[in-house]
Each structure stands twice: as structure tokens, then as C-alpha cells.
N, C-alpha and C positions, 0 to 999 in steps of 0.2 A: 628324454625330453618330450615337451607336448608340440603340437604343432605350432603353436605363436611363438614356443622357443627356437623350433627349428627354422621358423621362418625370421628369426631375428637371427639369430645363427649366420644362414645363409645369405641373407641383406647385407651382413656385415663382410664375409667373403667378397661378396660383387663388389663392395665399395673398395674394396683395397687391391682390387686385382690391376697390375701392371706386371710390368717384363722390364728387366733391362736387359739390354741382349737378349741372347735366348736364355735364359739361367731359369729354370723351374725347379731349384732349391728352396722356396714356400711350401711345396707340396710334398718335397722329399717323404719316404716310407709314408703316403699314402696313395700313392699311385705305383703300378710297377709297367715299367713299357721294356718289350724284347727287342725293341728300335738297336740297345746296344750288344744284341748276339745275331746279329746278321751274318750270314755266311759270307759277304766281304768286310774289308775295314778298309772305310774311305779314305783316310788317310794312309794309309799302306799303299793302297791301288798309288793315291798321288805319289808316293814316295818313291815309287818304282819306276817310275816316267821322269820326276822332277831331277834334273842338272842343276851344279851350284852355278851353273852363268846362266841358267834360264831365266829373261825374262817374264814377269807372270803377274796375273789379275788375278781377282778373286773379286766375283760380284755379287750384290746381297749378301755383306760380306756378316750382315746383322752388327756388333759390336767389336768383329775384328777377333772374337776370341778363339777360332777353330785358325784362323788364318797365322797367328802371331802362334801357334801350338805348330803351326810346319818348319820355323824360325828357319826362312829362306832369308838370305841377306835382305834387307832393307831395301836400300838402295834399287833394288833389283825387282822390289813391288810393289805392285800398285792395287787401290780397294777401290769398290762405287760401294753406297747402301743409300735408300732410299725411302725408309721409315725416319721420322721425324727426332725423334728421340735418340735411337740408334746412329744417326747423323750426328746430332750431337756429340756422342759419347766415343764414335770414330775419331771427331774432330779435336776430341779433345787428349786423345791416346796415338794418335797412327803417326800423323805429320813428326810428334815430336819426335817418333824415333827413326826418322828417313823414308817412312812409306809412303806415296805421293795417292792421297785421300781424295775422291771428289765424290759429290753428291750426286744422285742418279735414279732419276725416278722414274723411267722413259728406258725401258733395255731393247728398243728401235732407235735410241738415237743414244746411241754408246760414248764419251766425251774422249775417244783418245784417235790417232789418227791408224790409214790401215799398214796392217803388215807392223805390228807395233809388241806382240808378244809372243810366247814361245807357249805360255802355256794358260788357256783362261780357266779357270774354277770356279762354280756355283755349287752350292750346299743348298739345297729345298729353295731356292729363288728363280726367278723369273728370267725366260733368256728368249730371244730372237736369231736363229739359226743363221741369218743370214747377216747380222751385225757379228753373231761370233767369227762368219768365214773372214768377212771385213778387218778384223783387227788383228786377227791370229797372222803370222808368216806362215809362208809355203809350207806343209809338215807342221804346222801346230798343231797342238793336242786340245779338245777342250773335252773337261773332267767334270762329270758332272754327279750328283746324289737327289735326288728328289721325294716330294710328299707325293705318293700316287693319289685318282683320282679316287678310290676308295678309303681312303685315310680316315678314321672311327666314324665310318659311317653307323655302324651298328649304337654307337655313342649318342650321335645327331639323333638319327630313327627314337633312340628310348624317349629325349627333353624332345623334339621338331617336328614331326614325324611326318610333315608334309614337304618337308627342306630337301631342296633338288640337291645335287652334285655340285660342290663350286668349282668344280673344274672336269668338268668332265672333256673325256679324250688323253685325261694326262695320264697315259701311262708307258710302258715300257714300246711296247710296239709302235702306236701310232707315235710320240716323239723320237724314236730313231730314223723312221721314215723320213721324218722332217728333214734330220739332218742328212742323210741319202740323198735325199731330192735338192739338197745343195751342195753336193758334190762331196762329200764326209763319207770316211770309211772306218766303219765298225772295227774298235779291237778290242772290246771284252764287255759286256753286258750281264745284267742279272736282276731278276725282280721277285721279290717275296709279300708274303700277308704275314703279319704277328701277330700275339697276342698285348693288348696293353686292359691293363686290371686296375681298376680303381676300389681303394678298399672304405673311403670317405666321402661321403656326398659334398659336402663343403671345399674337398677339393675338386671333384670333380665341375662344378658352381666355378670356383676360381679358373679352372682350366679352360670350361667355357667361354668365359668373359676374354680370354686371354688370345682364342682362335676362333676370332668373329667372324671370319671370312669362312668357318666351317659350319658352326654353331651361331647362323643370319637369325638377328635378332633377336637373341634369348634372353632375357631376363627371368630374373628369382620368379616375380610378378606373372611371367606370363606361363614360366610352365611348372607354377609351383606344384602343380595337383601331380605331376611327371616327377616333377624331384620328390614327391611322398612317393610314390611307386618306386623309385629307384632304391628309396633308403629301404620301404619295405626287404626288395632285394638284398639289400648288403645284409641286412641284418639275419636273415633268414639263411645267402650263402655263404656271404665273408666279403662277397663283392660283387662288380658289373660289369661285364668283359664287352672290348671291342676288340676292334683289329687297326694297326697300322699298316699301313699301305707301301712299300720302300722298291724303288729300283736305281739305277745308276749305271753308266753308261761312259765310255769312254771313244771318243770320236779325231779321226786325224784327218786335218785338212790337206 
């Protein structure tokens, strides 16, 4: 392709980049992320802790679809998620089958009363230490899996390369402190870097548009001259390598 194809190409990528849930089945075998050989497995760790009478949250819950894959009784849980879209699609799946759904944009002001769960879960969302002690019972557990604060930074740096940290401080250490310093006791932690390999520029463009909050302000337009160097790249190794960032932590109140 010549440049005014690639750039019509990748204009058309930007335009159709959405998410429902988290499902990045668009880009399938053009991207490869080690996000799924992690030396724990989040749902295992839950599974090891989680009682059939527990009951339990699951916040930023995205689409409900990790959550409904633990198939804890119904009755017995409850989701917040706070993306627009993803509320939608909660509201239109969770309620109907007994999960009491509410919207929640604010994880300081948590909508449930205290001393109300047995067990809260967050998967890569947003939580406030001291709402978790709040809600949890005496001995609750909260489980947690996160995007650390270097999450393909080496990604950002190739298209940004002036683009700070959108979260920096998130990582394994200083958020257990957090919870320490509200009275939380550590029972099993662990934090890694991977590798994630992009072998398509076009998804990689899609991927961008889809994690704004990493990739501030990117458009096709402004870092086309970065996306020819990228492709250069692919074409010359096979691909563009970053690193995922993952840790995860388990805390008893």
C-alpha cells in the first residue's frame, strides 16, 4: 500500500473503533497479549475464597461477562459499572436473571449499605479503600486484578511520546499500602510485566482509539508520521512489542 492507502486504511479503523464490554474479538490474531499466562488465574484465586452463601459484588463490572463466568447464584450478587454503554448492556442482561445491577460512577460513594458483603471483586476498575472497608462484613475479602501504572507504555512512547502516566502510583506496592493503612490484611499478592505484540498497525490504530485513557489524544491525523514508523517496524520484524503491566492482590477486612 502507498501512504494515502494506509492513511485511508487507518481513518477507516478509527472510525469503527468501539467495545462492547471488554471483547476485543475485532483484532483477534493480530495482536498477541501474555495478559492470559499470567502466573495466577483470577478467577481460580476467586474461586478458592468464594462460599456458595457468599454474598458478593463485583465492581466495574464492564458487561457483566467475567462476573456471570463465576455463576455464583444470582440472588446472592450484586454488579455497579459505570461506563455508559456498558450500563446499558448490564441493564439489559444482569437484572433479568436476579443480579441486583446499579449504576456507579463514583467508587467513593459506593450505592449499597455497610457491612453488606462477604466478598467485593474488581477486575482493572476503580476502587476507594476505604468504601471497600465500608461495605465489606467483619472478615470480608476484597479481590482484586488490576492494569498497572506501566501498561504498554512502550506502545504510547512509539504513537505519544510526550504522554505522561495515566495513572501513575498504580501499582502493586503503593496500592496494598492503601489498603494496610485501612486496616486490610494481605493474603496473597503478585505483580508481573508481559509481553503484548501487535502484528497489524490497523489494529493496533483500533486498539488506541479503544484505551483513551492510555493513548490521550491520539488520532490517525496527529500521529500519522508514528503510525509510518510503526508499520515500517512490523514490516521489517513481523511486529511492535510492549509490555502489560498486571498485579493483583487479595485483602481481608
Amino acid at each position: 500500500m502507498n501512504v494515502n492507502e494506509l492513511r485511508t486504511k487507518w481513518e477507516a479503523e478509527e472510525a469503527i473503533a468501539h467495545i462492547k464490554g471488554w471483547d476485543f474479538s475485532h483484532i483477534e490474531g493480530k495482536f498477541k497479549s501474555e495478559e492470559d499466562e499470567m502466573p495466577w488465574d483470577y478467577a481460580q484465586v476467586i474461586k478458592k475464597y468464594l462460599k456458595p452463601t457468599d454474598r458478593i459484588l463485583d465492581t466495574d463490572t464492564g458487561g457483566g461477562e467475567f462476573l456471570l463466568s463465576l455463576q455464583h447464584p444470582y440472588e446472592l450478587t450484586s454488579a455497579t459499572e459505570g461506563y455508559a454503554p456498558n450500563v446499558t448492556l448490564c441493564k439489559q442482561t444482569l437484572p433479568p436473571l436476579g443480579i441486583d445491577f446499579r449504576e456507579m460512577g463514583d467508587a467513593s460513594h459506593m450505592p449499597f449499605e455497610d457491612n453488606t458483603f462477604d466478598i467485593v471483586l474488581n477486575r482493572h476498575g476503580d476502587y476507594d479503600p476505604k468504601e471497600i472497608c465500608r461495605v465489606l462484613k467483619p472478615g470480608g475479602l476484597f479481590i482484586t486484578q488490576q492494569v498497572g501504572e506501566d501498561n504498554d507504555r512502550e506502545l504510547v512512547q512509539m504513537l505519544l511520546p510526550s504522554t505522561g502516566k495515566s495513572f501513575p502510583g498504580h501499582n502493586l506496592k503503593t496500592q496494598t499500602a492503601l489498603f494496610t493503612a485501612n486496616k486490610f490484611t494481605s493474603l496473597e499478592q503478585d505483580e508481573v510485566h508481559k509481553p503484548i505484540y501487535f502484528y497489524d498497525t490497523a489494529a493496533l490504530v483500533w486498539f488506541a482509539r479503544i484505551i483513551q485513557w492510555e493513548f490521550i489524544d491520539f488520532s490517525v491525523n496527529r500521529c500519522f508520521d508514528r503510525l509510518l514508523e510503526v508499520e515500517k517496524e512490523i514490516r521489517k520484524h513481523g511486529f511492535v512489542e510492549g509490555k502489560v503491566h498486571r498485579f493483583y492482590f487479595v485483602m481481608q477486612k
